[in-house]
Short mmCIF file of the C-alpha atoms (twelve columns), coordinates in Angstrom:
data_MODEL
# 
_entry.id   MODEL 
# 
loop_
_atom_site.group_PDB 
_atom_site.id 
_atom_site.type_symbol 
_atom_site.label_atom_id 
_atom_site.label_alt_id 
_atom_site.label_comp_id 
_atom_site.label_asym_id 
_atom_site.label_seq_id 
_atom_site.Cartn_x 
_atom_site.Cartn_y 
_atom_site.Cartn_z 
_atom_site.pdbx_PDB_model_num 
ATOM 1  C CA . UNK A 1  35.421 -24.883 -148.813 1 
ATOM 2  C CA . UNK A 2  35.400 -28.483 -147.679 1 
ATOM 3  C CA . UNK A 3  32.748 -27.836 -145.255 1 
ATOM 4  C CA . UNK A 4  31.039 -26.285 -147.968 1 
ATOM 5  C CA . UNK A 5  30.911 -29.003 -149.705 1 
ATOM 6  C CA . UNK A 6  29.757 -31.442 -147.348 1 
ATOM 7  C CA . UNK A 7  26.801 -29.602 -146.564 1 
ATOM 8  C CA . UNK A 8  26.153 -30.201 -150.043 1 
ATOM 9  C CA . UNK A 9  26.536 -33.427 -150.075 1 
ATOM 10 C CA . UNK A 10 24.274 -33.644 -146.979 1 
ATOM 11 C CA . UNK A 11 21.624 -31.352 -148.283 1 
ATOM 12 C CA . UNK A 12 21.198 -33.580 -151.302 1 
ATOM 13 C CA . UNK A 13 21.273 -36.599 -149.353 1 
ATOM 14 C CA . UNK A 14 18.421 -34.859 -146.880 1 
ATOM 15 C CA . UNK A 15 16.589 -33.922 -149.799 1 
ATOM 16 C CA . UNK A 16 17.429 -36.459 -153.067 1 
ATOM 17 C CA . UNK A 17 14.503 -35.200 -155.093 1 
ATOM 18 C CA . UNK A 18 15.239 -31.070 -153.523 1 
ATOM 19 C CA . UNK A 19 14.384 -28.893 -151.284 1 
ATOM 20 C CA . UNK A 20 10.715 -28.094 -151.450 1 
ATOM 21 C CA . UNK A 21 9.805  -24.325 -151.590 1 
ATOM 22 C CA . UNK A 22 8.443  -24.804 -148.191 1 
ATOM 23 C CA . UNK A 23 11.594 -26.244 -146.666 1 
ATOM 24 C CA . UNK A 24 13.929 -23.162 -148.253 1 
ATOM 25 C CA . UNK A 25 12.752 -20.473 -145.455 1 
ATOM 26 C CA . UNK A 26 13.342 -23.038 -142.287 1 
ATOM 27 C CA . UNK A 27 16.713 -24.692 -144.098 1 
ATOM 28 C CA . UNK A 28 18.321 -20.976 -144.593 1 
ATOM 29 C CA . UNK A 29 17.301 -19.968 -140.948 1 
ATOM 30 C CA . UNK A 30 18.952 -23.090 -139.540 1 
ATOM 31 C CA . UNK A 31 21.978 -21.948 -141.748 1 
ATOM 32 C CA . UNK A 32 21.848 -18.934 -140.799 1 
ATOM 33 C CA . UNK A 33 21.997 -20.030 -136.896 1 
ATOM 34 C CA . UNK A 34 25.400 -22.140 -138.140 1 
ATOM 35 C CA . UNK A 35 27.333 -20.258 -140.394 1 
ATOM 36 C CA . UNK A 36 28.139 -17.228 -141.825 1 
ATOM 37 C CA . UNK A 37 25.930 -15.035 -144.173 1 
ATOM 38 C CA . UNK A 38 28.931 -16.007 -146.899 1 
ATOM 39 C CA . UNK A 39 28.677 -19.701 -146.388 1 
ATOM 40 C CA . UNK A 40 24.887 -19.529 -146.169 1 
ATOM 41 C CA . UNK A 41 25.334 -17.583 -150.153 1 
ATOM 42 C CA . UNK A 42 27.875 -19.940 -151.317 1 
ATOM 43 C CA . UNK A 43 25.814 -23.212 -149.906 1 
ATOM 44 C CA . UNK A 44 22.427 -21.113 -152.038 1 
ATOM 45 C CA . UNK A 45 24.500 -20.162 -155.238 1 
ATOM 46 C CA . UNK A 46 25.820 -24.001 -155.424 1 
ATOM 47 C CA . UNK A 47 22.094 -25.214 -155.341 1 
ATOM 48 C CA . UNK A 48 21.015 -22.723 -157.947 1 
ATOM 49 C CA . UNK A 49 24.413 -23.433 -160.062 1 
ATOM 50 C CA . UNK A 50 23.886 -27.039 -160.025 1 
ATOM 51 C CA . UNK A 51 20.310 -27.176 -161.283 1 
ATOM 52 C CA . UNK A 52 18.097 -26.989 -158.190 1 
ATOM 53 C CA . UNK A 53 14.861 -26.029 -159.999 1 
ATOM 54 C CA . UNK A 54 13.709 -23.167 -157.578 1 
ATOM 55 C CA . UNK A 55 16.806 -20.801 -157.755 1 
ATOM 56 C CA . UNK A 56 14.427 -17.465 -157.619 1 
ATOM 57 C CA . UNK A 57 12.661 -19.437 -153.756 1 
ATOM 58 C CA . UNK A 58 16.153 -19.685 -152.556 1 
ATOM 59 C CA . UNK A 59 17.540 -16.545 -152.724 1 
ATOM 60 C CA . UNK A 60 14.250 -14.913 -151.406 1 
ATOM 61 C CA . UNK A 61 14.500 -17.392 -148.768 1 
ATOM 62 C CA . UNK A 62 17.644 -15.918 -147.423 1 
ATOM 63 C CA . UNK A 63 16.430 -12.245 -147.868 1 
ATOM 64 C CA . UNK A 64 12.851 -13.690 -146.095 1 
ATOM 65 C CA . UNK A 65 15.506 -15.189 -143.333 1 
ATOM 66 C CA . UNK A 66 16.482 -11.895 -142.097 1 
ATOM 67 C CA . UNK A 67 12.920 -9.901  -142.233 1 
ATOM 68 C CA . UNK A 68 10.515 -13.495 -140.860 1 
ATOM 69 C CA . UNK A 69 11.103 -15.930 -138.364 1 
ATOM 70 C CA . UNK A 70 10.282 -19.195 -139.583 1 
ATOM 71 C CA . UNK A 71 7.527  -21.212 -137.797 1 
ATOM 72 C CA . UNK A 72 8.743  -23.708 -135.433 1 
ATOM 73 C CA . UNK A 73 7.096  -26.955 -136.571 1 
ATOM 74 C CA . UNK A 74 8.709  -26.054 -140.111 1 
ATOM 75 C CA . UNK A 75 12.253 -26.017 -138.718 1 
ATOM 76 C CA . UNK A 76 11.691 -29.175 -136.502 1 
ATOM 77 C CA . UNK A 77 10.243 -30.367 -140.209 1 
ATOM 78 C CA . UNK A 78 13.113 -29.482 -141.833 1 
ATOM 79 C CA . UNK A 79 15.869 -30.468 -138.892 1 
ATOM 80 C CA . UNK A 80 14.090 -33.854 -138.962 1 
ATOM 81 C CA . UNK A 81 14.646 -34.534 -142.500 1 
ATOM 82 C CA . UNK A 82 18.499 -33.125 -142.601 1 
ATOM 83 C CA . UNK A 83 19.447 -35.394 -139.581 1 
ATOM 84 C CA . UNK A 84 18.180 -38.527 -141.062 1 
ATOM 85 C CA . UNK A 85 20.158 -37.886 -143.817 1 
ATOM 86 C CA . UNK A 86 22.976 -37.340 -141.460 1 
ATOM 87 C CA . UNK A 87 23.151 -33.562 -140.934 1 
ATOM 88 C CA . UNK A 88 25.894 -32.755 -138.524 1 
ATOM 89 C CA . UNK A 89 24.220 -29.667 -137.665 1 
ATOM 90 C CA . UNK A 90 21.266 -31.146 -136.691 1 
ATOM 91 C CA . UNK A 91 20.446 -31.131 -132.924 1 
ATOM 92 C CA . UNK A 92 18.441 -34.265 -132.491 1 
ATOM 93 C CA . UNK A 93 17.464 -33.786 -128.963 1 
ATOM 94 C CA . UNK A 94 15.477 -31.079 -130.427 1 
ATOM 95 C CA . UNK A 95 13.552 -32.899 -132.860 1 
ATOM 96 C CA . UNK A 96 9.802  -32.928 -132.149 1 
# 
């Protein structure tokens, strides 16, 4: 659950104002790539729980994840913004 909660943490420092509707469908597929389908859930009902204002976009983000590939200038996008907030995740060598 710790790791859980730093991803959190990191999310909201990534994104201090939220995740943008247009960042939800790139974020969950690098999740997805990371951790498992029960993390990704927990990580999406934590942001919905704690007031993220598009909790309907995130939850048919992760459906979208597993029927639509993400483009790949959104996931650079959104791998970008995570590892300047210091995303651990993050590959920087692959940031474009």
């Amino acid at each position: 659950m710790a790791l859980l909660s730093d991803i959190i943490r990191w999310l909201r420092a990534g994104y201090p104002e939220g995740v943008p509707d247009v960042d939800y469908l790139p974020l969950f597929a690098l999740l997805g790539n990371q951790l498992s389908e029960d993390e990704v859930q927990a990580i999406a009902d934590e942001l919905a729980r704690s007031g993220e204002q598009h909790s309907a976009a995130i939850h048919d983000a992760i459906n979208a994840v597993t029927h639509e590939k993400p483009q790949e200038a959104d996931i650079a996008r959104v791998r970008a913004r995570l590892a300047a907030g210091g995303w651990p995740l993050a590959k920087p060598n692959m940031i474009t």
